[in-house]
MARBAVEX-555465 format. One record per atom (N, C-alpha, C): residue in three letters; atom name; x, y, z. Coordinates in nm, 2 decimals, padded with zeros to 4 digits. Layout:
BEGIN
  type  atom      c1      c2      c3
   ALA    CA       X       Y       Z
...
***
This chain:
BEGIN
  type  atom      c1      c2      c3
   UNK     N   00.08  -00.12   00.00
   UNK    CA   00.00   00.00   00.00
   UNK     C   00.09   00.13   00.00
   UNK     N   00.17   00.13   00.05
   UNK    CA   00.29   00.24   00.12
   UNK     C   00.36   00.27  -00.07
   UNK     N   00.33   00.15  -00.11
   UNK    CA   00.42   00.17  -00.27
   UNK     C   00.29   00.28  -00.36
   UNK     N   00.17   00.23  -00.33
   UNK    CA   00.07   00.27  -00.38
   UNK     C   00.10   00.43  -00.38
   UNK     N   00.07   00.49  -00.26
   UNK    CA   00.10   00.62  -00.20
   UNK     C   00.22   00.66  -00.27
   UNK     N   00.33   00.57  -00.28
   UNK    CA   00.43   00.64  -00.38
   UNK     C   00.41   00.70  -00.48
   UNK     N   00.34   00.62  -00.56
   UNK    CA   00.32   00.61  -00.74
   UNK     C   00.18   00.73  -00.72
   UNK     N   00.13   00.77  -00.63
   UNK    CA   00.04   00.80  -00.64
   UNK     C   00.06   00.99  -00.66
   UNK     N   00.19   00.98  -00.58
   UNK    CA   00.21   01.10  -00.50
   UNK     C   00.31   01.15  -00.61
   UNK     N   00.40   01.04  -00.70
   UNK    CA   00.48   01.08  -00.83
   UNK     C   00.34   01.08  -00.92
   UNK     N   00.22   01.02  -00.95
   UNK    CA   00.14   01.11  -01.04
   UNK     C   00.14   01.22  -01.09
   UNK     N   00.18   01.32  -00.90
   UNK    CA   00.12   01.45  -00.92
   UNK     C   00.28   01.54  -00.90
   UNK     N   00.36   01.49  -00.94
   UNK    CA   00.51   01.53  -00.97
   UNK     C   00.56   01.60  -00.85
   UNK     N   00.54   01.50  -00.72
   UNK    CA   00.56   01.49  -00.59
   UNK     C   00.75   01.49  -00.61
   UNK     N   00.82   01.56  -00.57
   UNK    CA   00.95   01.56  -00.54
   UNK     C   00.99   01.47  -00.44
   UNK     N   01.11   01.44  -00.43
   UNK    CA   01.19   01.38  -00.33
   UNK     C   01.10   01.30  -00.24
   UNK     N   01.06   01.15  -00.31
   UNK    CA   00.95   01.05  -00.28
   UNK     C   01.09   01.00  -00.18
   UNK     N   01.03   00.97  -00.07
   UNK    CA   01.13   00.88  -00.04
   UNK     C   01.04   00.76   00.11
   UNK     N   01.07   00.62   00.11
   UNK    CA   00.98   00.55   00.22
   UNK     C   01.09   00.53   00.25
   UNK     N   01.09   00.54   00.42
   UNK    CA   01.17   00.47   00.52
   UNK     C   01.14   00.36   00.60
   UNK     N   01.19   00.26   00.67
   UNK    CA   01.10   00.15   00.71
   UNK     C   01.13   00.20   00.86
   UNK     N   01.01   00.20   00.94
   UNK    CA   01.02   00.22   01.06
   UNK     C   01.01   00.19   01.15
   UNK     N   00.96   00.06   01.14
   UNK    CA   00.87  -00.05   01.21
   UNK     C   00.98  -00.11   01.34
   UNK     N   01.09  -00.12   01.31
   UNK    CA   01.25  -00.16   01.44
   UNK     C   01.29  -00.04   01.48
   UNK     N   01.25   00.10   01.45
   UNK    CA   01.29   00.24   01.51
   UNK     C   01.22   00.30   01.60
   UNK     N   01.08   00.27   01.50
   UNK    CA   00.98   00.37   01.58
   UNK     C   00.86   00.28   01.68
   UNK     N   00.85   00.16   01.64
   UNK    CA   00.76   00.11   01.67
   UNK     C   00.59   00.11   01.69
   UNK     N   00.55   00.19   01.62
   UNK    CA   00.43   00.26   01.60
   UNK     C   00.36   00.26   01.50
   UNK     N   00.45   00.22   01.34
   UNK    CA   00.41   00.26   01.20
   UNK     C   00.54   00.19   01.13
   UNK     N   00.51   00.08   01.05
   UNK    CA   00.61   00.02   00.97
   UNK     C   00.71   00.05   00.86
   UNK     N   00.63   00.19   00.79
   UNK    CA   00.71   00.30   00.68
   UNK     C   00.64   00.45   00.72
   UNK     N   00.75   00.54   00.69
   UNK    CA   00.67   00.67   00.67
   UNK     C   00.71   00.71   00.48
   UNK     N   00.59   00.72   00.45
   UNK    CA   00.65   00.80   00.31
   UNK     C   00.66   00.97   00.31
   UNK     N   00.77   00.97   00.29
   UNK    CA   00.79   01.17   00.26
   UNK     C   00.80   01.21   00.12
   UNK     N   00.75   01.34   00.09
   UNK    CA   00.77   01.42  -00.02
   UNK     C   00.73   01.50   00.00
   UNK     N   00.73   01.58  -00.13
   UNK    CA   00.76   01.71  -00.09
   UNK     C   00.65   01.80  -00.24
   UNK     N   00.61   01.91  -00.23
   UNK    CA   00.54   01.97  -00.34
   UNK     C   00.58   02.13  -00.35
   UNK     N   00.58   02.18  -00.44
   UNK    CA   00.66   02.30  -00.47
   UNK     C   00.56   02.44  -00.38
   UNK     N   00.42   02.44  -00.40
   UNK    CA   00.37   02.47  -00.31
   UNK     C   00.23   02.44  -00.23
   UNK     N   00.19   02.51  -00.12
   UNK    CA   00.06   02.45  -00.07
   UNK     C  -00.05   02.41  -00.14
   UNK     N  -00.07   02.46  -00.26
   UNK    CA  -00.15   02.37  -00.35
   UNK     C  -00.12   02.21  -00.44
   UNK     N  -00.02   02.24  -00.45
   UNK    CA   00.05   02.08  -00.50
   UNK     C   00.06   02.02  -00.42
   UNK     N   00.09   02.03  -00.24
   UNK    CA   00.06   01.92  -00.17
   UNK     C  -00.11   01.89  -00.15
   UNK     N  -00.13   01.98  -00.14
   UNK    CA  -00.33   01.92  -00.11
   UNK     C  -00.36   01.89  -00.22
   UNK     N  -00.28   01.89  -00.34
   UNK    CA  -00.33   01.78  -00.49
   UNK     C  -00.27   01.64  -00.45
   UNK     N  -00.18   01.66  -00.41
   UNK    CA  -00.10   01.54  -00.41
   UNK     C  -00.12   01.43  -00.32
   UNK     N  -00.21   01.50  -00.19
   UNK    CA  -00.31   01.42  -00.06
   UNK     C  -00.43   01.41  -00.11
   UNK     N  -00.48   01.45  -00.17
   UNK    CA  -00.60   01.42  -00.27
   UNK     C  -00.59   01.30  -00.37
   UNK     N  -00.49   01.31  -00.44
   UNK    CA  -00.46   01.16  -00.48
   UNK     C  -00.40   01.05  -00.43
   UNK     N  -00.34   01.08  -00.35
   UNK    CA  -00.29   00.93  -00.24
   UNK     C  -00.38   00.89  -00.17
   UNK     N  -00.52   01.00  -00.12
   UNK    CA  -00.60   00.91  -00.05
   UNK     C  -00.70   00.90  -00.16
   UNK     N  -00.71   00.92  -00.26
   UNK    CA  -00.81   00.86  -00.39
   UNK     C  -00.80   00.70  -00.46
   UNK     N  -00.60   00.70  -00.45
   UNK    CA  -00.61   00.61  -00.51
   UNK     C  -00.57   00.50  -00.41
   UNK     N  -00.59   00.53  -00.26
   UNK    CA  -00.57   00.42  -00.18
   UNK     C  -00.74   00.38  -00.15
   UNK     N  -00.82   00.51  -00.12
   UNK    CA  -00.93   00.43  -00.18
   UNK     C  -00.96   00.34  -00.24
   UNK     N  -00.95   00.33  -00.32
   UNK    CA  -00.98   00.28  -00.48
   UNK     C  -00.88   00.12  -00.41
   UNK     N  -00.80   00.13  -00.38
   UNK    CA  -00.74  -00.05  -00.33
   UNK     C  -00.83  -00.07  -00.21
   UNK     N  -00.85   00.00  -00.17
   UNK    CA  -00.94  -00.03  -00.04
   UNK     C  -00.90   00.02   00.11
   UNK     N  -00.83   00.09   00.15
   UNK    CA  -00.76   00.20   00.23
   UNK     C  -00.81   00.32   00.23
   UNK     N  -00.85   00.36   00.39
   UNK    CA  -00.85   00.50   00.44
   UNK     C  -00.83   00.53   00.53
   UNK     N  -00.80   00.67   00.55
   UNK    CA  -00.64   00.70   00.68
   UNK     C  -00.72   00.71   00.79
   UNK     N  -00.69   00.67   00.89
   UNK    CA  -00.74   00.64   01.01
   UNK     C  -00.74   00.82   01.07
   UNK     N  -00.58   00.87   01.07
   UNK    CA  -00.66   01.04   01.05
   UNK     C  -00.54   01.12   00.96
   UNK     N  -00.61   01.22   00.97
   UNK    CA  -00.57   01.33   00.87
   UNK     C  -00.52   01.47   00.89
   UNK     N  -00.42   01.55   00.89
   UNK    CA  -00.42   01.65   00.97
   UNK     C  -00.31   01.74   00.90
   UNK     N  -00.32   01.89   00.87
   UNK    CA  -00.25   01.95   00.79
   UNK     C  -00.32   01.99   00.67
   UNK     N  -00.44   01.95   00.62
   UNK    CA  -00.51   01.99   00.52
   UNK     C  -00.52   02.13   00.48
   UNK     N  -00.59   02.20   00.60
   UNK    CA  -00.62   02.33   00.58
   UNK     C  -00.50   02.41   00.56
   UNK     N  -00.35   02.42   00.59
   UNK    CA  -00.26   02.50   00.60
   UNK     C  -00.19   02.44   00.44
   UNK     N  -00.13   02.31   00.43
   UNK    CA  -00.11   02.25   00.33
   UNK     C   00.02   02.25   00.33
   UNK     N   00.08   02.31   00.43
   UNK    CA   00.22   02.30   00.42
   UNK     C   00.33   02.16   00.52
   UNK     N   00.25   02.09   00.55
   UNK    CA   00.28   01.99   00.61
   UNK     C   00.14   01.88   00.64
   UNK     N   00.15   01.81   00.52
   UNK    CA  -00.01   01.71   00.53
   UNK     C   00.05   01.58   00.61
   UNK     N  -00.02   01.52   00.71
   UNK    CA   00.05   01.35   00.73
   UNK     C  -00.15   01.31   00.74
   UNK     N  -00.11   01.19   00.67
   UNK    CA  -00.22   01.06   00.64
   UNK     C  -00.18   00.96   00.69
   UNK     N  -00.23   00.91   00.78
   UNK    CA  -00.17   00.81   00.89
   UNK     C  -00.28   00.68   00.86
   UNK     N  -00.22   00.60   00.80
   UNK    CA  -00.29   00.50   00.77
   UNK     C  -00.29   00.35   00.84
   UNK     N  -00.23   00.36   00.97
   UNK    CA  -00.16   00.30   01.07
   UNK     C  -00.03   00.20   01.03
   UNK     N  -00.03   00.15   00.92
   UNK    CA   00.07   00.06   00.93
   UNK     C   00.18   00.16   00.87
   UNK     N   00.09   00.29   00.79
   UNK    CA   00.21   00.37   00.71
   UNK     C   00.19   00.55   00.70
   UNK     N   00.25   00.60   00.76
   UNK    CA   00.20   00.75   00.75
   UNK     C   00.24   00.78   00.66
   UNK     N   00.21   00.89   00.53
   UNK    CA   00.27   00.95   00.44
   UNK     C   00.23   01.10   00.48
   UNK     N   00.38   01.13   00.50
   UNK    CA   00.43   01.29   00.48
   UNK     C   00.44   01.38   00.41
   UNK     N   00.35   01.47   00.35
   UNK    CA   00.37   01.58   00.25
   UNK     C   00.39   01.71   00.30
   UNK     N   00.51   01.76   00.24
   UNK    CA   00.58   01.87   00.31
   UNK     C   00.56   02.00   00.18
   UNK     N   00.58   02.11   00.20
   UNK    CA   00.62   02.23   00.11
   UNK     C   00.77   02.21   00.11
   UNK     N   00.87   02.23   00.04
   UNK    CA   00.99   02.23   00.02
   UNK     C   01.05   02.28   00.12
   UNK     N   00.98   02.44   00.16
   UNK    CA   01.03   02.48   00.26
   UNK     C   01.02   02.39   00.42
   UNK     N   00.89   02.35   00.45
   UNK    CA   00.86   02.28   00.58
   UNK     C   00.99   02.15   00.57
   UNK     N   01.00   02.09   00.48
   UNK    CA   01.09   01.98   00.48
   UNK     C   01.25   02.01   00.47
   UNK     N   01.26   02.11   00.44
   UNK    CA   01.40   02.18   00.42
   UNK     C   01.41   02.17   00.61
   UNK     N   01.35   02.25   00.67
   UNK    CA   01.28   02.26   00.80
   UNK     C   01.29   02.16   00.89
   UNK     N   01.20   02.08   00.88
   UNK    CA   01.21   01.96   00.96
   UNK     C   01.32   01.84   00.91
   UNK     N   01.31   01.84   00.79
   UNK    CA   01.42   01.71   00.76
   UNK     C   01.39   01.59   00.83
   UNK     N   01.23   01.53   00.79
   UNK    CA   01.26   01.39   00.87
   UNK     C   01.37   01.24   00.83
   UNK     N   01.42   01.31   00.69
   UNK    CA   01.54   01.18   00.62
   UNK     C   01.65   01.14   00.69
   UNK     N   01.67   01.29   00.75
   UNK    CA   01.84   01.33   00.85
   UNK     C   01.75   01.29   00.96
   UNK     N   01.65   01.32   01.00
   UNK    CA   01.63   01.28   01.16
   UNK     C   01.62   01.11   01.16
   UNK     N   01.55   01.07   01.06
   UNK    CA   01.55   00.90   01.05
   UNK     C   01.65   00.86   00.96
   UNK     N   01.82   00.95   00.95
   UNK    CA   01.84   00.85   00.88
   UNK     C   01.94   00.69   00.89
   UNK     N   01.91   00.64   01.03
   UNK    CA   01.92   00.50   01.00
   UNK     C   01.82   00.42   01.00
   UNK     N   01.70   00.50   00.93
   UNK    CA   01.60   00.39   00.87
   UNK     C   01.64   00.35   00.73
   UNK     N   01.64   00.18   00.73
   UNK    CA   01.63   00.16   00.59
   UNK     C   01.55   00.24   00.49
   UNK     N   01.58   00.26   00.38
   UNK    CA   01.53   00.31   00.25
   UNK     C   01.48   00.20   00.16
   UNK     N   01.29   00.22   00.11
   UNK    CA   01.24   00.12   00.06
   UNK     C   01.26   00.14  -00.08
   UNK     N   01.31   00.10  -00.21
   UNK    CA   01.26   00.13  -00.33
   UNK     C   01.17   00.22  -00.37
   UNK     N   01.18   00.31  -00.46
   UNK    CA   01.05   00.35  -00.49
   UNK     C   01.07   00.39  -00.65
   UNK     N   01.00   00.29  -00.71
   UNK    CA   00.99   00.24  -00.88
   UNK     C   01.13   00.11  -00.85
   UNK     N   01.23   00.19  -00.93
   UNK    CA   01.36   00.11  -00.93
   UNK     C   01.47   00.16  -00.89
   UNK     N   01.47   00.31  -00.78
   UNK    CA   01.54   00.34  -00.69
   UNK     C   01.57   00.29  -00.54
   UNK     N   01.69   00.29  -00.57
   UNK    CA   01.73   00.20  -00.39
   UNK     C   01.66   00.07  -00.38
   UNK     N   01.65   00.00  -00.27
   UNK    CA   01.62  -00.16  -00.28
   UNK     C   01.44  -00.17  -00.24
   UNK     N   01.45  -00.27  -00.28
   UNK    CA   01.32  -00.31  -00.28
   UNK     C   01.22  -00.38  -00.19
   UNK     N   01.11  -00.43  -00.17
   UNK    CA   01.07  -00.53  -00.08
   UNK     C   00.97  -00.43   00.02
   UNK     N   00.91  -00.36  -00.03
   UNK    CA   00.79  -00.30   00.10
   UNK     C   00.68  -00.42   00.11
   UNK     N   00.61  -00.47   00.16
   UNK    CA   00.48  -00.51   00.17
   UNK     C   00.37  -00.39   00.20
   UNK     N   00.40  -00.34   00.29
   UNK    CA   00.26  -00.28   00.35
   UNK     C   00.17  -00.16   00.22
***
């Protein structure tokens, strides 16, 4: 599903896609996906289609929060949050550098492979 949200989120020419696996760090949530959109309208397109086309498999986020501002969306769909940031919010918080000894999941045919969720 977490791949889903990927492909969903490059649809809408989501930057700097990236899943980390979190599930032995964080214990709470198995991947987070981050990206990023140039501005607050490209991320609330881009959360508009991640939860459309996780619909559509049969997935909906348990909650939702960031909509209205748009400059930091998270869809927490328990086994997988996906993070959509404004370039600047992510420049900002940097969750890659704060997690980064989480593995890195593939995403298409970058870096390695193997998500389930």
């Amino acid at each position: 599903m977490v791949l889903i949200a990927a492909r969903a989120a490059d649809d809408k020419k989501a930057g700097d896609i990236t899943i980390l696996e979190m599930a032995k760090l964080l214990g709470i949530t198995d991947y987070f996906m981050i990206c990023t959109g140039a501005t607050d309208r490209q991320t609330k397109t881009i959360a508009d289609e991640v939860r459309k086309q996780l619909r559509e498999a049969g997935r909906k986020p348990d909650r939702v929060s960031g909509d209205d501002l748009g400059d930091w969306i998270l869809l927490d769909y328990s086994d997988f949050v996906v993070h959509i940031f404004t370039e600047e919010m992510n420049d900002y918080y940097q969750l890659e550098r704060l997690w980064k000894d989480a593995p890195r999941v593939a995403v298409g045919d970058r870096e390695r492979s193997g998500a389930q969720s």
